[in-house]
N, C-alpha and C positions, 0 to 999 in steps of 0.2 A: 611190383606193388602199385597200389593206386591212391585214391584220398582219403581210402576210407581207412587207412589208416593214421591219418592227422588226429592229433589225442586235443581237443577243445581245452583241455585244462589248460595247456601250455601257455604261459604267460608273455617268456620274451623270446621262445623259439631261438632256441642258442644252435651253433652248427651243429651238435652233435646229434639232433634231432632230423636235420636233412638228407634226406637220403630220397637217390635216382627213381625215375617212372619209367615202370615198361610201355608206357604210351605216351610219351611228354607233349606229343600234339594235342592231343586229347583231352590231357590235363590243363595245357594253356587258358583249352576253350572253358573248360571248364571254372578256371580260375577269373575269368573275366564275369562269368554268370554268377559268379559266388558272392564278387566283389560287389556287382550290382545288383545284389537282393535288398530284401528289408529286411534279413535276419542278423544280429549281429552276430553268432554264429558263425553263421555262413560268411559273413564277409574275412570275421578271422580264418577259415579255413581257407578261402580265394589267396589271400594273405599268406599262409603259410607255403598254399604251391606254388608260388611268386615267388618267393625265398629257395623254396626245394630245384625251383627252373634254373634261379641265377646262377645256384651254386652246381648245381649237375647237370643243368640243360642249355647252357647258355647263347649255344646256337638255335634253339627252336625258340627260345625266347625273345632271339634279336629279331625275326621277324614278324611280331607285333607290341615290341619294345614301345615304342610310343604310344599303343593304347594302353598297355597297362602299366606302364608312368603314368599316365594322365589319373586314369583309375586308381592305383593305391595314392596318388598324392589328394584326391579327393579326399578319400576318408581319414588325411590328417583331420580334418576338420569336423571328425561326427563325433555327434556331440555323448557317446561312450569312452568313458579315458581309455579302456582297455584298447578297443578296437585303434583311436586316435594312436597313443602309444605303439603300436603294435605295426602302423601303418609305417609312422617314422621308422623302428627297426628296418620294417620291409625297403624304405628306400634307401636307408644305409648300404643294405645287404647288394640291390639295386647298383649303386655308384660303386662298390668294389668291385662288382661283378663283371658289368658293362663298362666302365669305365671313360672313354671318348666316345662312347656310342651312344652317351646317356646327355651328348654334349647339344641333341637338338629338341631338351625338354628341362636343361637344367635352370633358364629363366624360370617356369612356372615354378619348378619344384623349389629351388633357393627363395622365391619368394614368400612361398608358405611355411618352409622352414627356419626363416628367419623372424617371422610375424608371431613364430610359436616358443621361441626364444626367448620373449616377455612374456610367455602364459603364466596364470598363475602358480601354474602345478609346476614343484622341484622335478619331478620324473618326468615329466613333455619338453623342461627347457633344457635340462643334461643330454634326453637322447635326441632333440633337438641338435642341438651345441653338437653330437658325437656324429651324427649324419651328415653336417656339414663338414665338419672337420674329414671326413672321406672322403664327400666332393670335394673339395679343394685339391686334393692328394691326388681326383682322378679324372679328371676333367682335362680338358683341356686350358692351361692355367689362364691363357688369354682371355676365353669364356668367363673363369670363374671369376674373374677381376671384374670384368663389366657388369656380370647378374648381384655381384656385391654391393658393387656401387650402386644399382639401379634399384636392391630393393633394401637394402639396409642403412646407408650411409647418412639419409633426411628421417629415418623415421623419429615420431614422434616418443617411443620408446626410449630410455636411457640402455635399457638392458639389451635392447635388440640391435645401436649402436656400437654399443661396447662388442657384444658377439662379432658384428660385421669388423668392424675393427682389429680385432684378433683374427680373427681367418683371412683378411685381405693385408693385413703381415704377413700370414704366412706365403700368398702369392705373391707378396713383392718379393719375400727373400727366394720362394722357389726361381721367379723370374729375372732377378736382378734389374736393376736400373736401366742397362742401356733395353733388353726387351719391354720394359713396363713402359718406358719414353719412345720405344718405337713406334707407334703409331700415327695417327692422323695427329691433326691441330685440333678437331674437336676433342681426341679423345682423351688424347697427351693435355688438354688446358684441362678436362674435367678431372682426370687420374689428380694434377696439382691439387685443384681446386678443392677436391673431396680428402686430401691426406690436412690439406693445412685445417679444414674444418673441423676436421675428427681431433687434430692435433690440437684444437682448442676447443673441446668439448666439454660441459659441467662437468662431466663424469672423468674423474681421474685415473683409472682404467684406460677409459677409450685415449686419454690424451698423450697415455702414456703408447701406444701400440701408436697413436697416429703420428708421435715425433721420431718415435724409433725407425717407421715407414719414411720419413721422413731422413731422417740417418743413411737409408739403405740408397736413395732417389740422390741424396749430396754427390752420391760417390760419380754421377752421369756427368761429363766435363761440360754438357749444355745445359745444365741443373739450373746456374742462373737466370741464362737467358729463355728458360721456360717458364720461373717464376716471373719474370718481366712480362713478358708475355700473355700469361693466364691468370693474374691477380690485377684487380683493377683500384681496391684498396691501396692508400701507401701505407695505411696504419697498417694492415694486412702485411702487405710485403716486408714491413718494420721488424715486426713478429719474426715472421719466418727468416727472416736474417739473424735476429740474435736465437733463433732456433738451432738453425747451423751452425752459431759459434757454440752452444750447449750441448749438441747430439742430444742424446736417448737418458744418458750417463744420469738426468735427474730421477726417474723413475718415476715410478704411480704415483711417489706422494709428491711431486711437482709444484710448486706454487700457483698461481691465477696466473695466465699469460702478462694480463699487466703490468706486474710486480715483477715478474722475468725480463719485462722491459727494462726497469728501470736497471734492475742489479745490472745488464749486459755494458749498460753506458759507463759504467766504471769499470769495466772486466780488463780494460785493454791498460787502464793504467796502473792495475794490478798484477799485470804479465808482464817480466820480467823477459823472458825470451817468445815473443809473437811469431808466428811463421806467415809465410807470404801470404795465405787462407786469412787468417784471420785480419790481418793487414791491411788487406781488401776489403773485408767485410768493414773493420771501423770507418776503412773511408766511403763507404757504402751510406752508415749509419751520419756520417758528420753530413753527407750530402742530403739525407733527406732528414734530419731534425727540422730547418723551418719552415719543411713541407706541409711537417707531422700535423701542426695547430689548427691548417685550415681545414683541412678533414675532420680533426677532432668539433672545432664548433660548426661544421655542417651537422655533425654525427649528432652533437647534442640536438641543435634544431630537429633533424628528423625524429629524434628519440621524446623529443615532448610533444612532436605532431603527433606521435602512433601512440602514444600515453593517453593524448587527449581525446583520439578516435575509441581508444578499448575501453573509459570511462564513460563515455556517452552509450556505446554499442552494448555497453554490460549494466546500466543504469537500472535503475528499479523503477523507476516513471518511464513509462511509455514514450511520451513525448520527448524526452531525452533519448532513449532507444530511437526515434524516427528520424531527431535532429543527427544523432551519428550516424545511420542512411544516407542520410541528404547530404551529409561532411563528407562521407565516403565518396559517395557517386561524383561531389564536385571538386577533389582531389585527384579521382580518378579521369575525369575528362580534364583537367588544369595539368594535371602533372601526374602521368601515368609510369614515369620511373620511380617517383618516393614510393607508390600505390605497389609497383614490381617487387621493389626491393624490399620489403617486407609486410610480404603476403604473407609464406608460410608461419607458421607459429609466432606468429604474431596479431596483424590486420584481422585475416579473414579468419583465425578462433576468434576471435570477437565476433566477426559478420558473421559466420554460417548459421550460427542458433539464431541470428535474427532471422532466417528462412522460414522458420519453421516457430516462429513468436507465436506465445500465448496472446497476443493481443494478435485482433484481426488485419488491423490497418497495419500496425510494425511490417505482418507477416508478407502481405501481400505488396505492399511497397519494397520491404527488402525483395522477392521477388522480383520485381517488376524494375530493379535497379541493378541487379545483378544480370538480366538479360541485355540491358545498357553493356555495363562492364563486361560481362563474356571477352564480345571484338575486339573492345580492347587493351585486354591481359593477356590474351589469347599466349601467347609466347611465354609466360610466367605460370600459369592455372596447372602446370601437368601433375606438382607434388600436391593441389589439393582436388582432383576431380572425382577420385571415389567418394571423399565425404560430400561433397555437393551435389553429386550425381542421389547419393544415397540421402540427406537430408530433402533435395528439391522432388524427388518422385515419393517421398513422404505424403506429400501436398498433392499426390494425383487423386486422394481418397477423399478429398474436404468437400463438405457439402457444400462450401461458399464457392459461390461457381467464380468471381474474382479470384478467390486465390489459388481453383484450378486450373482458371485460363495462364494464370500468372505463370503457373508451373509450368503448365506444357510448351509455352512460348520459351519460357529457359532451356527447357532441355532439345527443344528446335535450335536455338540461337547455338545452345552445346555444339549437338552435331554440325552445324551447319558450319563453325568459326575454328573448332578444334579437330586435329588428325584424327580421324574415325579410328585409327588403330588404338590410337589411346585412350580412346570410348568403350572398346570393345568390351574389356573384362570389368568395368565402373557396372555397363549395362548390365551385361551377362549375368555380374553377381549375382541384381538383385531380383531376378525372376523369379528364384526359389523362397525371396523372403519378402515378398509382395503379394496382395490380393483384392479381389476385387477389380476395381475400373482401373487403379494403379497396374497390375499384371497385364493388363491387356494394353495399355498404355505403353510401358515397356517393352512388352514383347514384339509389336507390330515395329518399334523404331529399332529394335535389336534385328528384326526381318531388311531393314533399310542397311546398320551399317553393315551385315552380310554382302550386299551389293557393292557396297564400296570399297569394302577391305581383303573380300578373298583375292582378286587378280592382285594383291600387291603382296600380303602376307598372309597365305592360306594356311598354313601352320598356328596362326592366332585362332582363326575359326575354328579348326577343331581342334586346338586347345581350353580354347574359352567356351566357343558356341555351344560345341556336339554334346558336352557333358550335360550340359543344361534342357538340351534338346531330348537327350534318350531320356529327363528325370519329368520332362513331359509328358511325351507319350510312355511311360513307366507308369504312372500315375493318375493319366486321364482317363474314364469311363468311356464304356461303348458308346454313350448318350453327348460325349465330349464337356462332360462337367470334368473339373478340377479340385479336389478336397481341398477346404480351406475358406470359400466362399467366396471363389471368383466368378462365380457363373459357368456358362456355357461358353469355354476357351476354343473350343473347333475352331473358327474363323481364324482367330488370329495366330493360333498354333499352326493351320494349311498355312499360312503365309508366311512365316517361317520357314516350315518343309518346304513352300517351290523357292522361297531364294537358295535353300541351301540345293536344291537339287538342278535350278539353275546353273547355279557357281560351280560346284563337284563334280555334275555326272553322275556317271555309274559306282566313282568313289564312294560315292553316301552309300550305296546300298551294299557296299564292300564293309566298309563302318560298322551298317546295324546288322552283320550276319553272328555279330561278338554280345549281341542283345537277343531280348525275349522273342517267343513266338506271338506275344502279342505286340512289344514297339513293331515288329516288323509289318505285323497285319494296319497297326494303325498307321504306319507310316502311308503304307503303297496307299491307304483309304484318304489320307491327307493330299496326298500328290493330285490324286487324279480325282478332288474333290474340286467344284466348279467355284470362285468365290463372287 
């Protein structure tokens, strides 16, 4: 059989629908051109023989497994529910199929699948939810621990915490304690770090997976001298002590960590028979009571300083917007740890929208204050650099040539002060959703961190880069215009094509033999164009 037998109606492509190809090479190729059409169509049918390979071809599929992971996890995000829907099946189908073979694409892929977790459709966040829940199952459990943490565990989502939550229960119990604390000091303090936060999370869900995680990690006999270790809180370590005297045992409906404070400090003179565990623990708790106060009124001081900063930064007079600028930047050179410690969802929601201020002066000073700040947050900036990458190249398109220059110097200062690897996909995103002088803007410094980041992780480049690069030359006219109203992109799209052809070799042209007969034509016309 071949494609043409794929029935287009088919909604969720159940197994009984898969079945083998007399030419699965063929079909591969096939499926890669399908994926990268404009038709939506087409892309479900690429889709479907991506499903028909896993399950029947699965050795012709492993060798160009990582093009088409990359490929169907794209079109999680087109903007058709059907095709969307239909793509998450395909990677479910993906991680049963492949299994640890899928272990050197499942950062991108858990990332996207975890961001769609909070979508608003019930149908994107369940098959969602069920795709993950296979990764987890097929992965390599080590893998799937860290792509968890890395792309669920801070997000601003409540719903897409609580997912991460639940699925990284389930690798702590796949892996138990002593493997989940095996590893390095970096990763073993963040493993801690990221359960006790989930553990006290709004959402009573999440906080219930994160102390039960929590449960699983007590069982490690160096359990405490890891929390010693990787918690620099005492309130923090407070917590987690009368955690482990409570286990998991409370459930989702749990009280506010607080208030689980307070009941623990009487628990022990309510036990009638204590065991040596908990023994320990009260003398633990008697030891740091009148630790607890000075951290509590540092806490409150920091907690009216970043009240005072989000009231000024969110003001409705201007001049009050400019004064929390001005508060900011000179907190941030005075005392660059308060500024650290609550950037995320806190501080800088306040500051980003001043980026990008309805008033010209707010805009171009926040600007011109945050390219101050870059150097030195640089260590703290990694949980917010998409939105600031994405609100600061906003400003590539302002006709106020101030608060162009402003921009461009920011996202100089960006590159120049932060690991180009963790620029790579901020930049990358936003090529396809930029235009004008901003696209050409981006693209040329997207052309730079290729130079800087292939000899370290070239698996980021054409994870991030190539997808972006084939929707170029996909796109762009003989005449090298770009739809959309960027102009005449040739120039800066060749400079792109020679860093990547620099960096790759003869890879790249192995890459786009999975592309049109035109990226291919435009490509070699790119390379060997003079600039």
């Amino acid at each position: 059989m071949d494609s043409l037998d794929w029935e287009g109606d088919s909604e969720n492509g159940d197994s009984s629908e898969l079945r083998p190809f007399s030419r699965p090479e063929q079909q591969l190729l096939e499926a890669l051109k399908s994926i990268n059409s404009n038709e939506w169509q087409l892309k479900k049918k690429g889709l479907w023989i991506v499903r028909c390979l896993a399950s029947c071809h699965s050795e012709v599929l492993l060798t160009r497994l990582h093009d088409v992971s990359l490929a169907v996890a794209t079109e999680v995000n087109n903007l058709r529910s059907k095709v969307a829907r239909y793509a998450i099946c395909t990677l479910g189908e993906l991680f049963g199929a492949m299994r640890k073979a899928m272990d050197q694409d499942v950062e991108e892929i858990s990332r996207v699948l975890l961001h769609k977790t909070g979508d608003g459709s019930e149908f994107i966040r369940d098959e969602s939810d069920r795709a993950l829940g296979v990764m987890v199952e097929s992965v390599t459990p080590s893998r799937a621990l860290t792509v968890l943490i890395a792309g669920g565990a801070s997000h601003r989502n409540s719903m897409v915490r609580k997912c991460t939550a639940e699925h990284l229960l389930t690798v702590v119990e796949l892996m138990g304690a002593e493997k989940v604390l095996s590893g390095g000091k970096e990763s073993t303090d963040l493993t801690i770090q990221t359960v006790a936060k989930l553990a006290q999370d709004g959402n009573q869900d999440t906080r219930f997976y994160g102390r039960k995680m929590l449960n699983v990690l007590m069982s490690h006999e160096g359990f405490d001298r890891f929390l010693e270790r990787s918690l620099r809180s005492h309130d923090l370590h407070y917590i987690l002590t009368a955690l482990k005297q409570k286990g998991a045992e409370d459930g989702p409906s749990e009280l506010p960590a607080a208030k689980g404070r307070r009941r623990s400090r009487t628990s022990a003179s309510q036990d009638n028979t204590p065991t040596n565990e908990s023994i320990h623990f009260q003398s633990n708790e008697k030891e740091q009571c009148p630790a607890t106060r000075r951290p509590s009124i540092r806490s409150t001081e920091a907690m009216e300083q970043v009240k005072e900063l989000q009231k000024l930064l969110t003001a409705k007079d201007f001049q009050n917007r400019m004064q929390g600028v001005s508060l900011l930047l000179e907190r941030c050179t005075n005392n660059p740890p308060f500024v650290s410690a609550n950037i995320v969802r806190q501080i800088f929601d306040s500051f980003i929208p001043r980026l990008q201020d309805s008033n010209k002066k707010v805009n171009q000073f926040a600007l011109e204050s945050a390219a101050t700040m870059i150097p030195i947050l640089k260590d703290s900036l990694h949980q917010v650099l998409l939105s600031m990458v994405t609100v600061v190249s906003d400003n590539l398109n302002s006709k106020n040539m101030g608060i162009y220059a402003a921009a461009v110097a920011a996202l100089d200062v960006l590159i120049a002060s932060i690991d180009n690897v963790l620029l790579l996909q901020p930049f990358a995103s936003r090529v396809q959703f930029v235009s004008g002088r901003a696209m050409h803007d981006i693209t040329e410094r997207l052309a730079v961190l290729v130079m800087t980041v292939y000899s370290r992780k070239p698996q980021a480049i054409e994870r991030h880069v190539l997808p972006v690069f084939w929707y170029l030359l996909s796109n762009m006219t003989g005449s090298g215009v770009l739809p959309g109203g960027s102009g005449n992109v040739r120039a800066v799209v060749s400079k792109l094509a020679k860093s990547l052809q620099q960096q790759m070799g003869p890879s790249l042209q192995e890459y786009a033999a999975s592309q049109s007969q035109h990226v291919n034509k435009t490509l070699q016309d790119l390379i060997s164009m003079e600039l």
